[in-house]
KESE-311506 format. One record per residue (C-alpha): x, z, y; residue in one letter; residue number from 1. Coordinates in pm, 1 decimal. Last residue first. Example, Ala and Ser with C-alpha at 12.3 -4.5 7.8 and 13.67 -1.06 7.14 Angstrom:
! KESE-311506
1367.0,714.0,-106.0,S,2
1230.0,780.0,-450.0,A,1
//
This chain:
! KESE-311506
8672.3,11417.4,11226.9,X,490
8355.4,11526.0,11331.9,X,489
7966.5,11334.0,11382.8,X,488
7716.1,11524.3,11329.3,X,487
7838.9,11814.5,11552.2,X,486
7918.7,11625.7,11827.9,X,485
8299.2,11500.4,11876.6,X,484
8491.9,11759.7,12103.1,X,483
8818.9,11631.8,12282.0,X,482
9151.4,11585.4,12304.1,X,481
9334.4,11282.5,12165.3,X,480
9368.2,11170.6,12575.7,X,479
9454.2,10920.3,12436.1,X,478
9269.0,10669.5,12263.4,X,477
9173.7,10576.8,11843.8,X,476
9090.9,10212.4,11737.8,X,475
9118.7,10286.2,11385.1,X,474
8768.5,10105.2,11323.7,X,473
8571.5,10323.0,11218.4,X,472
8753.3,10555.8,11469.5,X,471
8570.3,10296.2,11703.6,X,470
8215.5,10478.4,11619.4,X,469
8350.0,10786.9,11724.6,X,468
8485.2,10684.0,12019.6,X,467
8175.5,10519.1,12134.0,X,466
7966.3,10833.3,12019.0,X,465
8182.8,11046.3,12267.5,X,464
8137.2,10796.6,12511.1,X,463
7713.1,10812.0,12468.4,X,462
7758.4,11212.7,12463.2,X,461
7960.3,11245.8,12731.2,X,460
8275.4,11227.3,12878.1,X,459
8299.3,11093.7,13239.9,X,458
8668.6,10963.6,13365.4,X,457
8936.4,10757.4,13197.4,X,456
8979.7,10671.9,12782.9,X,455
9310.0,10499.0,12738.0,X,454
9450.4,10303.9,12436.9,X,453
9714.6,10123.3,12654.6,X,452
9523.2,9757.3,12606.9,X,451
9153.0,9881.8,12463.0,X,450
9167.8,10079.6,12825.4,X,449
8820.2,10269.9,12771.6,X,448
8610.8,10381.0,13068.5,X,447
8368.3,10635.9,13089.6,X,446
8169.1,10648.0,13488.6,X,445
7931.5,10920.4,13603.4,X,444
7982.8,10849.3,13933.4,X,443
8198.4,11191.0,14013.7,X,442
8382.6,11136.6,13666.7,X,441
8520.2,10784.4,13754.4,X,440
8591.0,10877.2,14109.0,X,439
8783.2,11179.2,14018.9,X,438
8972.8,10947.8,13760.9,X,437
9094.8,10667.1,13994.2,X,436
9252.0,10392.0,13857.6,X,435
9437.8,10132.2,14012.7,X,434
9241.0,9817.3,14054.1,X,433
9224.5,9478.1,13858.3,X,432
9171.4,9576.8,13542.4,X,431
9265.7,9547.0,13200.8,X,430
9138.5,9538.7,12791.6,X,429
8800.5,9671.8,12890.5,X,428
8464.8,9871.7,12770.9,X,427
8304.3,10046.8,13019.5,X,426
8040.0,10329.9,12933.9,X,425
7785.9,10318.9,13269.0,X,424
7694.3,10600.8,13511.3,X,423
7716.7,10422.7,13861.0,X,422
7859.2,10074.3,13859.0,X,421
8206.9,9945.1,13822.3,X,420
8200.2,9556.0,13840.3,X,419
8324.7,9510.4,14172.5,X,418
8640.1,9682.3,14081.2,X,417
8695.2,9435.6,13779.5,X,416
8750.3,9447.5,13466.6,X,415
8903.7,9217.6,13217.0,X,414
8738.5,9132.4,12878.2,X,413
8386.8,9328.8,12981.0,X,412
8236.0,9508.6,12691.0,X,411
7964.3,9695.6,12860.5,X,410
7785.6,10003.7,12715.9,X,409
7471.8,10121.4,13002.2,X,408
7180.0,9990.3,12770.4,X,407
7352.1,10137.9,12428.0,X,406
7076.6,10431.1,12442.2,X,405
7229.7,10595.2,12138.1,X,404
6900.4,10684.0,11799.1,X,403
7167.0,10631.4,11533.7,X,402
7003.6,10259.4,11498.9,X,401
7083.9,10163.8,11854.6,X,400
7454.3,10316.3,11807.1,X,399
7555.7,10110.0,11514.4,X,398
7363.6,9774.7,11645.6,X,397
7595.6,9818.5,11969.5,X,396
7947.2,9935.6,11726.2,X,395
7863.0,9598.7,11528.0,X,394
7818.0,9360.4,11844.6,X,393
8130.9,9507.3,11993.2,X,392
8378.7,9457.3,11665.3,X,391
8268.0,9100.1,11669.6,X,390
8425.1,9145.0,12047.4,X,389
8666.6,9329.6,11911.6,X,388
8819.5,9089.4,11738.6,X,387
8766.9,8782.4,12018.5,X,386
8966.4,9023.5,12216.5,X,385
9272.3,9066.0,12035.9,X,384
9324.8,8679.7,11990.8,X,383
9310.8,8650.0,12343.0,X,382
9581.1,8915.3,12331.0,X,381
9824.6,8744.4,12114.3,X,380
9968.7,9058.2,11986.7,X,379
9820.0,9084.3,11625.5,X,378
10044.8,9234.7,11313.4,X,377
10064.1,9048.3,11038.9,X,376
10091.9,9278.9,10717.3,X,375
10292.8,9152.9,10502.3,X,374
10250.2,9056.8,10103.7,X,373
10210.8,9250.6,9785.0,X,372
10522.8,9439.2,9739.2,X,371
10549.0,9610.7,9480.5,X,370
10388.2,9937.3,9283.1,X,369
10464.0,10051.8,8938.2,X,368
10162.0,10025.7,8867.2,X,367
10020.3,9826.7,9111.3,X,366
9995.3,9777.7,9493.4,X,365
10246.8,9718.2,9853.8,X,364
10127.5,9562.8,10149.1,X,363
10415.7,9604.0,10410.5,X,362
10360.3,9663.1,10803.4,X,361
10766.3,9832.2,10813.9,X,360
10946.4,9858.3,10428.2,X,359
10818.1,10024.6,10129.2,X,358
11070.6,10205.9,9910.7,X,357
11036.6,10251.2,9597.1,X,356
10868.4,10472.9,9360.3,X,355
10499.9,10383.8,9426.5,X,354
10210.0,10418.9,9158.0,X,353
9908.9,10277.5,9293.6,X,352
9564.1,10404.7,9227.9,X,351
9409.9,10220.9,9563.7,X,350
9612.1,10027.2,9768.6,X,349
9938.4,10135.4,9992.4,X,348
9945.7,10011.1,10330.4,X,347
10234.8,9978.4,10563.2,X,346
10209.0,10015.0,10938.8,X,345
10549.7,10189.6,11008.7,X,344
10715.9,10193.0,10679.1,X,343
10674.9,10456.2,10342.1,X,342
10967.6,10622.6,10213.6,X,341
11028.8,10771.9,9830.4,X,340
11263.0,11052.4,9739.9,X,339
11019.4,11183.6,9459.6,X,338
10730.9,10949.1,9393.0,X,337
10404.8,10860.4,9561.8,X,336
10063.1,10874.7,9322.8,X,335
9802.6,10638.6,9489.1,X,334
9432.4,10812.1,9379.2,X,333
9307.2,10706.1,9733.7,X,332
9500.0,10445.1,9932.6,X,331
9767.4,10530.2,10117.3,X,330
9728.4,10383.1,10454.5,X,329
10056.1,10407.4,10738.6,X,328
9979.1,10443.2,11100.6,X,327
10310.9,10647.2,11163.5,X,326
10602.7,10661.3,10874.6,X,325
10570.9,10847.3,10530.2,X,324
10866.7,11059.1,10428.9,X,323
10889.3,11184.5,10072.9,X,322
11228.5,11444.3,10008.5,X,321
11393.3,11394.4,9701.7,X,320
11437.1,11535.8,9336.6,X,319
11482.2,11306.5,9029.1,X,318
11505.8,11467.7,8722.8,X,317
11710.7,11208.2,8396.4,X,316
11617.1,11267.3,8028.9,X,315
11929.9,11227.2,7828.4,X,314
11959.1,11536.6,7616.6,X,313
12124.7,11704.3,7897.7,X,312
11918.9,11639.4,8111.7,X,311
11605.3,11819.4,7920.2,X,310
11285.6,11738.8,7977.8,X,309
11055.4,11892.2,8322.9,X,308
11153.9,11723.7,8644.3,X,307
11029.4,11421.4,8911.4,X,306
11056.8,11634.0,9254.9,X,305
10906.2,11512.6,9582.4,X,304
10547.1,11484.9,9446.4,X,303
10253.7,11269.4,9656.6,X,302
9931.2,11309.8,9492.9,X,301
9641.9,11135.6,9680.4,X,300
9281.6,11265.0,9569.4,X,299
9125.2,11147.5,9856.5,X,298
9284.3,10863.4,10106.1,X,297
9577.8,10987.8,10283.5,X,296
9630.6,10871.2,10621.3,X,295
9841.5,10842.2,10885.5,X,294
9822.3,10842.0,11274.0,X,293
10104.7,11055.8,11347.6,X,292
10411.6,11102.9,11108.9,X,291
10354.8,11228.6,10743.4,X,290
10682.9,11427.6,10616.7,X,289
10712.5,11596.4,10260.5,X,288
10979.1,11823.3,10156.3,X,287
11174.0,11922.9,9869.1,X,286
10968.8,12139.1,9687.7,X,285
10669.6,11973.8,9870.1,X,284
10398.6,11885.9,9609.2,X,283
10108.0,11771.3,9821.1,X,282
9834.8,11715.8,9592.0,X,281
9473.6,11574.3,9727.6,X,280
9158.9,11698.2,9642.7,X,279
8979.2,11602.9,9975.4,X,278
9153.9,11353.7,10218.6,X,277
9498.5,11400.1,10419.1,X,276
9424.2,11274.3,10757.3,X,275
9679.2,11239.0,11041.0,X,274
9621.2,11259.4,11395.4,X,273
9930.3,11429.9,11554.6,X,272
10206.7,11503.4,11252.1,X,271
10210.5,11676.4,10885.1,X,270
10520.3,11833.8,10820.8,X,269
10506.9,12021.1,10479.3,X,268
10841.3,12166.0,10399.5,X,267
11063.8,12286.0,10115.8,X,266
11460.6,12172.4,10145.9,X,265
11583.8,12566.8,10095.7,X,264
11351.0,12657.3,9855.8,X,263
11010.5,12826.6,9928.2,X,262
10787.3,12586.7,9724.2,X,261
10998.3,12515.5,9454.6,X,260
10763.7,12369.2,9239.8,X,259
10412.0,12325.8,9421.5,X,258
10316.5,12384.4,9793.2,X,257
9974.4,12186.5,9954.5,X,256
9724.7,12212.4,9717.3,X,255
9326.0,11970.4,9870.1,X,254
9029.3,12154.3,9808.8,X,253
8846.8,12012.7,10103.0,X,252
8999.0,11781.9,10317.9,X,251
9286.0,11853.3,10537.6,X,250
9247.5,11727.8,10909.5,X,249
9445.9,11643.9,11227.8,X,248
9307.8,11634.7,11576.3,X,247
9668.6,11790.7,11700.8,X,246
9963.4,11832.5,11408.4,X,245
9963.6,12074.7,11104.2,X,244
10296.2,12247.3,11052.3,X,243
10328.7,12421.7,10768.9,X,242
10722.6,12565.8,10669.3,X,241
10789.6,12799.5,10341.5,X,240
10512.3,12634.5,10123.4,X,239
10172.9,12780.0,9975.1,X,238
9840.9,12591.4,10091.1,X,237
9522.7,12638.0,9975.8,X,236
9261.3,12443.7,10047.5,X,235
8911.5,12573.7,9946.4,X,234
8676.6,12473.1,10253.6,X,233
8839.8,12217.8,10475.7,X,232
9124.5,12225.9,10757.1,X,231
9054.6,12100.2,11077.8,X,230
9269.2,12036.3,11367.4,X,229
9176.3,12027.1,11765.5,X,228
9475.8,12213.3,11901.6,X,227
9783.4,12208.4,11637.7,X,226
9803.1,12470.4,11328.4,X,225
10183.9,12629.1,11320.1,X,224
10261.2,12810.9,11022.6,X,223
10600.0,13011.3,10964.0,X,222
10733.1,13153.4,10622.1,X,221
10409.6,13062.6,10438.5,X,220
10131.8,13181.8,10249.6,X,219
9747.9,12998.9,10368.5,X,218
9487.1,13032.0,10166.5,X,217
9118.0,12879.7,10283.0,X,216
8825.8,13054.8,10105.6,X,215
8557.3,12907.7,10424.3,X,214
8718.8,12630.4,10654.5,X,213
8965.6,12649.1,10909.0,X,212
8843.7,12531.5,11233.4,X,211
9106.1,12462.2,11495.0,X,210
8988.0,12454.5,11874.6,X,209
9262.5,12581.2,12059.8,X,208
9612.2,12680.8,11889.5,X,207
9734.9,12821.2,11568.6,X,206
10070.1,12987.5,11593.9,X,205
10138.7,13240.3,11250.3,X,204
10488.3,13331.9,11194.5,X,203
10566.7,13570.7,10937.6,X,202
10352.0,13432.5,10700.5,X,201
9968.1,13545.5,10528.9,X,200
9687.1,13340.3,10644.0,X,199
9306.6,13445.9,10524.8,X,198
9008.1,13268.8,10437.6,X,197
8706.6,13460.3,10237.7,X,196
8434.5,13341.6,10541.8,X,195
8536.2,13066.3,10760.8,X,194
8748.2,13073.4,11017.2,X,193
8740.5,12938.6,11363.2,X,192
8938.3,12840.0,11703.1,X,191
8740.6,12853.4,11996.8,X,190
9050.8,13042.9,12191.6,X,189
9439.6,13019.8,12121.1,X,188
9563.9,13213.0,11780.3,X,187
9955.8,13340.1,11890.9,X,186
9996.8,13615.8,11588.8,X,185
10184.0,13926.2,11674.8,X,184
10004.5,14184.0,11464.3,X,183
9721.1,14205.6,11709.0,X,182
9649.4,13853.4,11738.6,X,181
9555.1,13906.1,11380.2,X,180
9341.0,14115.5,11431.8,X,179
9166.8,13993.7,11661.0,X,178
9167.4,13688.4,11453.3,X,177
9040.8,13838.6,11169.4,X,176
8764.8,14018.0,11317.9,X,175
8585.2,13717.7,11494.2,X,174
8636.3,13495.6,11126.3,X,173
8559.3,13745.6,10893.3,X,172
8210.7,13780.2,11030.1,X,171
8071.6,13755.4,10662.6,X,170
8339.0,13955.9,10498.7,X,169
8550.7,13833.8,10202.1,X,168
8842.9,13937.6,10313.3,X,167
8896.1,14157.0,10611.6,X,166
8959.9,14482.2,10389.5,X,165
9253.7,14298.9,10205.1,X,164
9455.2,14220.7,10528.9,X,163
9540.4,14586.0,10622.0,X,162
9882.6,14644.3,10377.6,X,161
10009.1,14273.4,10353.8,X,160
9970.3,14215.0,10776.1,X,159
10141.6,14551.1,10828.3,X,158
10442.9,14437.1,10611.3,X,157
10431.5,14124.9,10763.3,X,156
10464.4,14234.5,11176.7,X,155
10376.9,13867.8,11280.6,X,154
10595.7,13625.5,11528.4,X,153
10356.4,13396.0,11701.2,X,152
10581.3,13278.5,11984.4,X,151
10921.5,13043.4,11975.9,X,150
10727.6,12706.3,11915.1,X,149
10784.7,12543.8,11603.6,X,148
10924.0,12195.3,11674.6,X,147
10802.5,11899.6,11433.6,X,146
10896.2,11614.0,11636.0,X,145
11300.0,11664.7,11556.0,X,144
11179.5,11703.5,11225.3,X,143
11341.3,11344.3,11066.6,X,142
11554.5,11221.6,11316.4,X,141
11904.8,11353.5,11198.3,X,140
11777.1,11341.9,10830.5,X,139
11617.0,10990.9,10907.0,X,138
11904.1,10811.0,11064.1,X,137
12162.3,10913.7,10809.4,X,136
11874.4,10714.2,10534.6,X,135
11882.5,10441.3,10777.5,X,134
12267.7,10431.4,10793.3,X,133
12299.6,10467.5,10403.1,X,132
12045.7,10176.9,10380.6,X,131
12245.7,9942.7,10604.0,X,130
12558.5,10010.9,10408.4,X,129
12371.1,9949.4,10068.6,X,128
12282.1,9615.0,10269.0,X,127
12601.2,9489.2,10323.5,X,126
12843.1,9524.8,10560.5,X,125
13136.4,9341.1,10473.7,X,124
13480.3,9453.5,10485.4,X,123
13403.8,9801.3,10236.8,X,122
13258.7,10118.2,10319.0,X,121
13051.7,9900.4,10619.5,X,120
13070.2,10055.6,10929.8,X,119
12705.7,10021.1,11121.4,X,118
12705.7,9986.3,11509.9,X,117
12681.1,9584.3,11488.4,X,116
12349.9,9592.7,11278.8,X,115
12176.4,9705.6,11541.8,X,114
11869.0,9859.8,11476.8,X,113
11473.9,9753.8,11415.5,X,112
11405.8,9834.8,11046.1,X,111
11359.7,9458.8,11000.8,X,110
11656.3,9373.0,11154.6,X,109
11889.4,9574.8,10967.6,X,108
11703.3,9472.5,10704.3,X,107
11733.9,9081.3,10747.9,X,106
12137.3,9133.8,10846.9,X,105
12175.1,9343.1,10504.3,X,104
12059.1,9060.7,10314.7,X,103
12254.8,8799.0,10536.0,X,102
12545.3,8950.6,10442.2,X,101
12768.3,9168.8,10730.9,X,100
13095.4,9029.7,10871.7,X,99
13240.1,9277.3,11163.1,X,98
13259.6,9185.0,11519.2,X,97
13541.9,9052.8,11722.8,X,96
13324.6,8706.6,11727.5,X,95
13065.6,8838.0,11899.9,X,94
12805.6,9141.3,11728.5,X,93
12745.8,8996.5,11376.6,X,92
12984.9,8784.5,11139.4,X,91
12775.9,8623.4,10872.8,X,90
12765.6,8722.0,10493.7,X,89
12758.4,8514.9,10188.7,X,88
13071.0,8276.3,10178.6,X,87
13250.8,8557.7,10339.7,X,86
13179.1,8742.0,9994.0,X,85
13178.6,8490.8,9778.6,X,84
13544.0,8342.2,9920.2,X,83
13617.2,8744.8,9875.1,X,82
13570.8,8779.3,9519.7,X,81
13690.0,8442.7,9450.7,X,80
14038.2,8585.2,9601.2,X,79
13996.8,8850.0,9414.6,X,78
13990.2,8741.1,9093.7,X,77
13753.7,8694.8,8775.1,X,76
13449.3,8786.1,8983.8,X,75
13162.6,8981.2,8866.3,X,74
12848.2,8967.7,8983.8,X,73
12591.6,9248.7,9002.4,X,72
12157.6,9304.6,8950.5,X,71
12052.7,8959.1,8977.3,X,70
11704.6,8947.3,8904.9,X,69
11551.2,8864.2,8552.7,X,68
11361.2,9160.5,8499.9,X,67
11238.1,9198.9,8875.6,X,66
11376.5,9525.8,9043.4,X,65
11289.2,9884.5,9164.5,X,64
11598.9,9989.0,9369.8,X,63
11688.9,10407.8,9321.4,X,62
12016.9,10345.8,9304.7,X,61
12120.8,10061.0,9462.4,X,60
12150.5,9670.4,9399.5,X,59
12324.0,9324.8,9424.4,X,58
12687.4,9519.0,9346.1,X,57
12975.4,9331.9,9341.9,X,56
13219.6,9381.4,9060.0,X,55
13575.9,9303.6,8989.9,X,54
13699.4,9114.7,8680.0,X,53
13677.5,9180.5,8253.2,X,52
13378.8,9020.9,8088.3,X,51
12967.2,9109.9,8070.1,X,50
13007.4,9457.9,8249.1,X,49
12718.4,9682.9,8085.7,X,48
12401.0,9769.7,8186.9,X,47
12297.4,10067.3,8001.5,X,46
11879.7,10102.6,7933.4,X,45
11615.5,10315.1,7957.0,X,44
11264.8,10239.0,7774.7,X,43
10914.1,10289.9,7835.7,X,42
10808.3,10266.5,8186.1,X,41
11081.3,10039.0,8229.8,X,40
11455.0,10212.3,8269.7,X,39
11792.8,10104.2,8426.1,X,38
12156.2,10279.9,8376.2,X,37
12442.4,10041.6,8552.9,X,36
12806.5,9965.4,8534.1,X,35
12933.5,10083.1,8149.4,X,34
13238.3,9920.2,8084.5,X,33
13200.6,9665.3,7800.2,X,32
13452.7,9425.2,7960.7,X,31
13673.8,9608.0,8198.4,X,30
13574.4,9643.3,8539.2,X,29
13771.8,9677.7,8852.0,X,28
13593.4,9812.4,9152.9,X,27
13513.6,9602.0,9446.8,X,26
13197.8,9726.3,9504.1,X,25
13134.4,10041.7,9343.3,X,24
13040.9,10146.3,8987.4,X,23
12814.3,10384.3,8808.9,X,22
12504.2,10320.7,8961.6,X,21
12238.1,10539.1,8862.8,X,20
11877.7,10478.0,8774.6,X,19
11776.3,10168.7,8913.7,X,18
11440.3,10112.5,8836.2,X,17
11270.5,9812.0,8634.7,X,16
10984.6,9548.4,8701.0,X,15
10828.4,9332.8,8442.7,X,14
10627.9,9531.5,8166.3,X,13
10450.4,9439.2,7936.6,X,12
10743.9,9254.9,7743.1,X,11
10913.9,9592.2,7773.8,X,10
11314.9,9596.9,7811.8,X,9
11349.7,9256.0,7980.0,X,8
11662.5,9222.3,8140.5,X,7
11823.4,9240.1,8481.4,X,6
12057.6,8983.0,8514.8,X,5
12472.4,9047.5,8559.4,X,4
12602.1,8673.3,8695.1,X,3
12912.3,8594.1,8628.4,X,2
13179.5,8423.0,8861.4,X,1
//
């Protein structure tokens, strides 16, 4: 058996990317054969078969690698071929199951399926089978959250002709959306926008409480705006499909469209309680998914396509659509390549420059980016309230100084019926009674579940500055409707 290594193409310069993979598993190789393409930031590079035999791939397209890794092996028979293989994989599902390697086992289990329902190409299932399943998985699972209601269908030609008198008008915000409501549009009530805005599609849904900022452009084939969001002064947006989730937010200035922006594949999908901060760059040729609960830090640029020099004189495009999971951090300046996909839970630091993927509660940084360390995520719930209850002192000292009578806020681990009093903020990770929300509201009673992420009974301005304050925090409850105070939005 040989070993094919991943070399060194750039002293500065330690990690490499598959480019293309030219070879499958079990394939006979003569010596010299071409087998793999890899490039540093400053150099490509053939990887070529070391001796005659039959290869075994280590890697995939697209992997980002450490020069020096194993990238293939290749076997001077098949029998040693397949003592490796067995020798390397475990059988899975019973003993009628298939063998799968104890790489593509560890995915499989880290991306949370059973490894027993994949077919491997080959005997084994390995972990390019694993990643073919996943990436199966996400086109059949990708949108199915992103549904654009049947309503809101505009008369465009009318739309073009009469828009040009509303902009730029002070009040533009009352008259527009009578008149767009007229054309077809479905625009729910308290929703806002701000002076030299406008929305031009052939779908336009946008419903209850969403304020659009002042010399906003949207142009799109369909546009749906969720209850609660915000989008900032000076975004402009130009893609076929924008959907904006509930209580989600666009920062000021921030392009949403680029190259190829009403092709077949183009999308922005942008789910329930996201953030995408100011000035960032959403280039969406071929689609861009954020799930609920992430966030883009300012000046983010995520690009789906990777294009410009010649293929044919040996520069190679990459294209591919970018699909970041729920609760996941990109930190502000991070550039995210075509193709790429970001974890559950993952964060991505500051100015990073990520091409690969990025696997479930992942710390990932650099240039290119890799993978940092895990995230360790807390269960232990005694452990869960000794955080917040440093998290408690902070959020009382918060409120005193922001002018909040905190007199009536009580952090009580486990709550119990005898402990509810008459117009008090309660602060709780269970209770011993079953809840009763006109009760709650008729005393005068807020209660946050810190266990199921529930807020119960009397909103007011003390529990709206209690939820505020805990967004600090990322400690965010359902219901996600509701109205923060002026001073204090989203």
């Amino acid at each position: 058996m040989i070993k094919v290594i991943a070399p060194t193409l750039n002293v500065n310069d330690d990690r490499l990317k598959v480019l293309a993979v030219f070879v499958k598993d079990g394939d006979l190789v003569k010596k010299g054969d071409i087998i793999l393409e890899v490039e540093s930031s400053k150099a490509t590079e053939d990887i070529l078969a070391p001796a005659d035999g039959i290869v075994r791939l280590d890697v995939q397209e697209g992997d980002s690698v450490a020069a020096g890794s194993i990238l293939a092996y290749i076997f001077e028979s098949q029998q040693e071929y397949d003592n490796f293989s067995k020798e390397n994989s475990s059988r899975v599902g019973g003993e009628e199951g298939p063998m799968a390697t104890e790489k593509a086992i560890a995915l499989a289990r880290k991306a949370g399926i059973d490894i027993a329902k994949i077919k491997p190409e080959g005997k084994v299932i390995k972990q390019s089978d694993v990643r073919r399943f996943l990436e199966r998985q996400r086109e059949t699972m990708a949108l199915d959250e992103f549904r654009f209601p049947e309503a809101g269908f505009v008369d465009v030609e009318a739309l073009k002709t009469e828009m040009e008198r509303f902009k730029g008008q002070s009040d533009v915000g009352e008259i527009s959306l009578e008149f767009y409501r007229g054309l077809g549009a479905n625009i729910g009530d308290s929703v806002s926008i701000g002076k030299g805005s406008y929305i031009l599609a052939k779908q336009i849904v946008i419903e209850d409480g969403v304020e659009i900022g002042a010399d906003v452009e949207i142009v799109a084939e369909r546009v749906f705006i969720g209850r609660m969001a915000l989008i900032g002064n000076g975004v402009s947006v130009r893609i076929r499909d924008f959907y904006l989730g509930d209580v989600s937010l666009i920062g000021d200035k921030s392009l949403l469209g680029g190259g190829d922006s009403f092709g077949p594949n183009a999308g922005i999908y942008i789910g329930k309680r996201c953030f995408v901060g100011r000035e960032s760059i959403l280039d969406a040729g071929d689609g861009i998914i954020l799930r609920e609960h992430s966030c883009l830090s300012p000046r983010v640029c995520v690009y789906t396509h990777s294009h410009w020099q010649d293929y044919l004189k040996g520069y190679n495009p990459s294209f591919g659509r970018v699909e970041i999971a729920r609760d996941v951090h990109i930190g502000g300046g991070a550039l995210i390549g075509p193709g790429v996909f970001i974890g559950e839970g993952s964060f991505v630091m500051a100015n990073s420059l990520v091409v690969s993927r990025v696997g479930r509660m992942e710390l990932w940084g650099g240039v290119p980016a890799e993978r940092k360390g895990e995230i360790k995520e807390i269960s232990d719930p005694k452990t869960r309230q000794e955080r917040f209850g440093l998290v408690y002192k902070k959020m009382i000292d918060y409120l005193k100084k922001a002018g909040i009578e905190t007199e009536k806020i009580q952090y009580i681990p486990i709550l119990e019926r005898r402990s509810l009093k008459d117009n008090t903020i309660l602060l709780c990770f269970g209770y011993d009674f079953e809840i009763d929300e006109n009760y709650l509201i008729s005393n005068d009673i807020s209660l946050f579940d810190l266990d199921r992420y529930r807020f119960y009974g009397k909103q007011n301005r003390v529990s709206d500055a209690v939820r505020n304050f805990l967004r600090r925090y990322g400690i965010k409850f359902e219901p996600i409707y509701w109205r923060p105070s002026p001073t204090n939005k989203l």
